[in-house]
C-alpha positions in Angstrom: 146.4 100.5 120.2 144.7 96.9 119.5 140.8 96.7 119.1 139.1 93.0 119.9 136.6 92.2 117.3 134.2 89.6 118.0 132.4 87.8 114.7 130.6 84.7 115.0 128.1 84.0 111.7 127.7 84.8 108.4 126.7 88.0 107.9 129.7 89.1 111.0 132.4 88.2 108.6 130.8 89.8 105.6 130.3 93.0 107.5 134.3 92.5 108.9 135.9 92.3 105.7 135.8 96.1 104.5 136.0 97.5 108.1 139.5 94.8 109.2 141.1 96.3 106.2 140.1 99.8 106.9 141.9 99.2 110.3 144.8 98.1 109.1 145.0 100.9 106.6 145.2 103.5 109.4 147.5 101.0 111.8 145.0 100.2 114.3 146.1 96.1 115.8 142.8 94.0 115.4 142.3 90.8 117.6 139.6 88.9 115.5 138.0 86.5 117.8 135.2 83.6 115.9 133.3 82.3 118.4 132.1 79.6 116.3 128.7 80.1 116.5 128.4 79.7 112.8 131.0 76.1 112.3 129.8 74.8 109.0 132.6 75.7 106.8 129.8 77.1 104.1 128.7 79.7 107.1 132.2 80.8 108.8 135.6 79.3 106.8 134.7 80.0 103.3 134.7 83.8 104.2 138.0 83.6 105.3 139.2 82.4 102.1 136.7 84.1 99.1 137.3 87.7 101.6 140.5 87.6 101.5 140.2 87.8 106.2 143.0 87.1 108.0 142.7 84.3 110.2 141.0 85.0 113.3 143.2 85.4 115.9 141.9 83.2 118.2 139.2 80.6 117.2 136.8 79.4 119.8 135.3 76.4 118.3 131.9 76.4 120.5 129.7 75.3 118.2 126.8 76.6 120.3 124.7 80.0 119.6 124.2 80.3 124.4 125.7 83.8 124.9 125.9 82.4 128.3 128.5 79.8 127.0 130.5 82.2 124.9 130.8 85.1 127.0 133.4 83.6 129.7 135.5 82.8 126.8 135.7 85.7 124.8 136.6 87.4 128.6 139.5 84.9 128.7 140.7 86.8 125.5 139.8 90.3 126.4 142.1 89.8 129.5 144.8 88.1 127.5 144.7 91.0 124.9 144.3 93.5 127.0 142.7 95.5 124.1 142.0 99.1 124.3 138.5 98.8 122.6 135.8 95.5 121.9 133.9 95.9 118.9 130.7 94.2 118.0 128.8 93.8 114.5 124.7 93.9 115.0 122.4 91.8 116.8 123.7 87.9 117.0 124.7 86.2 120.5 127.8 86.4 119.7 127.5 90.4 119.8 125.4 89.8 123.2 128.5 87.6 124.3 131.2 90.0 123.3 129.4 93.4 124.9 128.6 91.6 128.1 132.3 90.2 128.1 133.7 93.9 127.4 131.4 95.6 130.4 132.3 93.3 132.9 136.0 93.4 132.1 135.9 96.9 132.0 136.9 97.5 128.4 135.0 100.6 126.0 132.9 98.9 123.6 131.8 100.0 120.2 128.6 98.3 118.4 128.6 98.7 114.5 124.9 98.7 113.5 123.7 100.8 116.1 120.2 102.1 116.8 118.5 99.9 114.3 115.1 98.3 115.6 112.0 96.3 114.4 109.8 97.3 117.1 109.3 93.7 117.6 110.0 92.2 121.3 109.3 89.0 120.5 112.5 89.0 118.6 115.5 87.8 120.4 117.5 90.2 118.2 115.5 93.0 119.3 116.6 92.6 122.8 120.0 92.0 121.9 120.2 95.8 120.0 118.7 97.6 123.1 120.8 95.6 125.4 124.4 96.6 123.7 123.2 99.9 122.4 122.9 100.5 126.1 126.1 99.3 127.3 128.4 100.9 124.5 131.1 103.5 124.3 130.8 104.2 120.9 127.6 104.0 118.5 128.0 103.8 115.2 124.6 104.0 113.5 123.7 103.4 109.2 121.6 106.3 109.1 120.2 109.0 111.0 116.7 107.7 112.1 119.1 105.2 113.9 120.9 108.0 115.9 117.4 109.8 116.4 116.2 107.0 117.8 119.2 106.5 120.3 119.1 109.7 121.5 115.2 108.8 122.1 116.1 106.1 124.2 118.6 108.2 126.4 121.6 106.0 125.8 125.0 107.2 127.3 127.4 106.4 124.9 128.2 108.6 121.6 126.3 107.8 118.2 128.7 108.7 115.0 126.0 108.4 111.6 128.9 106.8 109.3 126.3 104.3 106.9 126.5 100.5 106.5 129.6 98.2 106.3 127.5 95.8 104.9 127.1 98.2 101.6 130.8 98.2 101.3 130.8 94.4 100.4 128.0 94.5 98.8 129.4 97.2 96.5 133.0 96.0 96.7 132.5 92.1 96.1 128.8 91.8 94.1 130.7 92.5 90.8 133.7 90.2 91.9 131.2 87.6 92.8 129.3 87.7 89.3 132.5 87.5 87.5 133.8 84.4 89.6 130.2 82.6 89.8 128.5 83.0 86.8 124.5 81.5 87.3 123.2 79.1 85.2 119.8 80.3 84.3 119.0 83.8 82.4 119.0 87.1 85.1 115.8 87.9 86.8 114.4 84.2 85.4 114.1 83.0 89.1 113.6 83.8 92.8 116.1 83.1 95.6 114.8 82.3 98.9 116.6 81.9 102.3 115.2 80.8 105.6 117.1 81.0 108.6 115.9 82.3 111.7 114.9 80.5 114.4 111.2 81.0 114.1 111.0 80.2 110.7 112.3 76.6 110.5 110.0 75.1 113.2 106.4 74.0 112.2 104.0 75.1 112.1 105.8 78.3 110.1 108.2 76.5 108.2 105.5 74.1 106.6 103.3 77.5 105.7 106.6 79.2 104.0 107.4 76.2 102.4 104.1 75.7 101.2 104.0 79.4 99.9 107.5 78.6 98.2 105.2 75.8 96.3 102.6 78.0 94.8 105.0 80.2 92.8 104.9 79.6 89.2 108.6 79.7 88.8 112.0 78.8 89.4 112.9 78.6 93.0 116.2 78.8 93.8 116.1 77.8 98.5 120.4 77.5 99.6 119.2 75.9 102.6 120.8 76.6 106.3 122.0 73.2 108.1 118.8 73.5 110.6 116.7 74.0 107.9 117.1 71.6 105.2 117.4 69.1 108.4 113.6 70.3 109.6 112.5 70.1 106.2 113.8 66.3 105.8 112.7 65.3 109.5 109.1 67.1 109.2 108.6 64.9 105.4 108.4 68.7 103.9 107.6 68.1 100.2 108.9 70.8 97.6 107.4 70.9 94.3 109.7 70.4 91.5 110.3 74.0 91.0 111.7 75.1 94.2 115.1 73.7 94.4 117.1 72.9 97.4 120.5 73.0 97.1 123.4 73.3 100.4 124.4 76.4 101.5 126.1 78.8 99.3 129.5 81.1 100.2 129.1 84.6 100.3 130.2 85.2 96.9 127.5 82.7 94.9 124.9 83.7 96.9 126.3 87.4 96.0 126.0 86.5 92.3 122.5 84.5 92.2 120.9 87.0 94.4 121.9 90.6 92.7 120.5 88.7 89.2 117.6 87.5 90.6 113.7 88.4 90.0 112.9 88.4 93.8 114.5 88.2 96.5 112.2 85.8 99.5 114.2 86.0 102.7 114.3 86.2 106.5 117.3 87.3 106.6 117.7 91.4 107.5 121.6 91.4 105.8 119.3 90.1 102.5 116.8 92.1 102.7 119.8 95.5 102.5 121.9 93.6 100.0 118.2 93.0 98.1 117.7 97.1 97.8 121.4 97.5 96.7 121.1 95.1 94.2 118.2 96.6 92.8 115.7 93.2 93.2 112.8 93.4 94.8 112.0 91.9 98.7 109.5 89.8 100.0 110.2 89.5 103.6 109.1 86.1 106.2 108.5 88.4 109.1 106.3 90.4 110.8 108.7 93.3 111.3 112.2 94.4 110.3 114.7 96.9 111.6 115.3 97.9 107.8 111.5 99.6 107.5 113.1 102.4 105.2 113.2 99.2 102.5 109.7 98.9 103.0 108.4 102.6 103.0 110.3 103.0 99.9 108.0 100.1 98.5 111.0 97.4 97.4 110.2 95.4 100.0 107.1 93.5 101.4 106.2 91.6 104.9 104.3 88.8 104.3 104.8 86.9 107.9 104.1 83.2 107.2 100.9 83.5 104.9 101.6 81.2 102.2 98.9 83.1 99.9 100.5 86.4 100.2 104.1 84.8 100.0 102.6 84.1 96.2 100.6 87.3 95.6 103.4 89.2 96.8 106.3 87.5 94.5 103.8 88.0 91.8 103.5 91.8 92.2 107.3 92.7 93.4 108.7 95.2 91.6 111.6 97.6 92.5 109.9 101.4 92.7 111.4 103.8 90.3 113.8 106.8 91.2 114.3 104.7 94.8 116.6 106.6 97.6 120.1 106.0 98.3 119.5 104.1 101.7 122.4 103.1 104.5 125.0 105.4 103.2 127.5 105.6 100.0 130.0 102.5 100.4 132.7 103.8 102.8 131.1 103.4 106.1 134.5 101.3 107.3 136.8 104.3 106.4 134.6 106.5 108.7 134.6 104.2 111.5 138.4 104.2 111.5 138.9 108.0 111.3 136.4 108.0 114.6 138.7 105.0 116.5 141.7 106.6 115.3 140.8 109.9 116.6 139.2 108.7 120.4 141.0 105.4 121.0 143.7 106.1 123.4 147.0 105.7 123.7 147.0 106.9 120.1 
């Protein structure tokens, strides 16, 4: 039996690598379709290669984050496949895209990352998790306030708890990564920040994050996203000569520099996990995240776009002591096989 998996950015291929080689452990056919909603070779390539992927089977080259624009595509694939399941990773268009392709072709769909939610309608993503979570087959949810809240929500399809796949990378290549990309600076001398979402690199809020970036009283390291470092240069952003921009990094540096950092700054939710794995603090650039247990648990702060509390808050991060496991144990990708294994059919 063949399963179509639909990836499209960065964190899609991280989460892919553990679960494509669970697959093929048990014998299950993937189709790995890239939409090419991430294209930079930093953002979609490079994982390829450092993960050790095999090449997607089909490689759509859009270059465009419309669902509309990506969904009659990955159809054209689905009916060429003929797969006996779609699977989609979290809360991207390209997950949009690949669910609403799989419904109207009549195909089961599974949604890794299921249940999770901000409580934040303003967010695209949220939407997009509601949406899919609505439409799928099969649920597979990090933890059980995820499956608690499905079942809230009444959704048909059936909601397996089997933890993170993003945890497997992280606790499969974060010790690779520091071996392979040593940093140059001393561990927990410096703070990474990423910015990334839409929101976030339009002023005014990307002037006030920047300008919180500014006021910290050390080492900066910002890998900067294509759109951003280009709205920084085209809005005459300055950075002060702490805060260093450099081009986006692959997985696995950005693995190594993060897990040794002193905070983590980041509006990324795949950064903020990886932040609490890695045992560094958070300071998130949102007013909500679907990872809230990060924040009751105290590693991990919403600051929105204040630049004051951006600084007050890197000041006083500090990792709580005797912290709960969160998003399961590092074998989420094993579990999800055993379920397809045992319900696919044809098997």
């Amino acid at each position: 039996m063949k399963v179509l998996s639909v990836v499209g950015n960065r964190p899609q291929f991280v989460k892919s690598a553990p679960l494509s080689a669970a697959l093929r452990a048990v014998e299950i056919d993937e189709v790995v379709v890239h939409t090419g909603q991430h294209y930079d070779r930093e953002l979609s390539q490079v994982f390829v290669e450092e993960l050790q992927l095999a090449e997607p089977r089909y490689r759509l080259d859009l270059h465009t984050s419309d669902p509309n624009a990506m969904e009659p595509r990955i159809a054209e694939t689905i009916s060429r496949e003929k797969p006996g399941l779609v699977l989609v990773y979290g809360d991207t268009n390209s997950t949009l895209a690949g669910a609403r392709a799989a419904i109207d072709a009549g195909v089961p769909l599974a949604h890794v990352e299921a249940g999770l939610r901000s409580g934040d309608l303003s967010m695209p993503e949220e939407h997009t998790r509601i949406e899919v979570d609505g439409v799928a087959t099969l649920l597979f949810c990090p933890d059980e306030r995820s499956r608690s809240i499905l079942a809230g929500e009444g959704v048909p399809g059936i909601a397996h708890v089997v933890g993170d796949v993003m945890a497997d990378a992280c606790f499969r290549f974060a010790p690779i990564a520091r071996q392979r990309f040593p940093i140059p600076f001393e561990p927990r001398t410096y703070v990474v920040a990423t910015v990334h979402r839409e929101a976030n690199v339009f002023q005014p809020r990307l002037g006030r994050i920047v300008a919180g970036l500014n006021r910290l009283g050390e080492r900066v390291v910002f890998p900067a996203h294509p759109r951003t470092r280009a709205q920084i240069e085209r809005e005459g952003l300055e950075l002060e000569p702490n805060v260093r921009l450099t081009e986006p990094l692959s997985y696995l540096e950005l693995a190594s520099l993060a897990s040794q950092a002193h905070v983590i700054v980041t509006d990324s939710g795949g950064l903020q996990k990886e932040a609490y794995w890695y045992g560094v603090p958070c300071v998130t650039l949102r007013r909500s995240t679907e990872w809230v247990d990060t924040v009751k648990a105290g590693a991990n702060v919403l600051v929105d776009d204040d630049p004051d509390a951006i600084a007050e808050a890197v000041t006083g991060a500090a990792m709580p002591q005797g912290r709960p496991i969160l998003y399961g144990d590092g074998c989420a990708s094993e579990r999800i096989a055993q379920v397809l294994l045992a319900t696919m059919p044809g098997r």
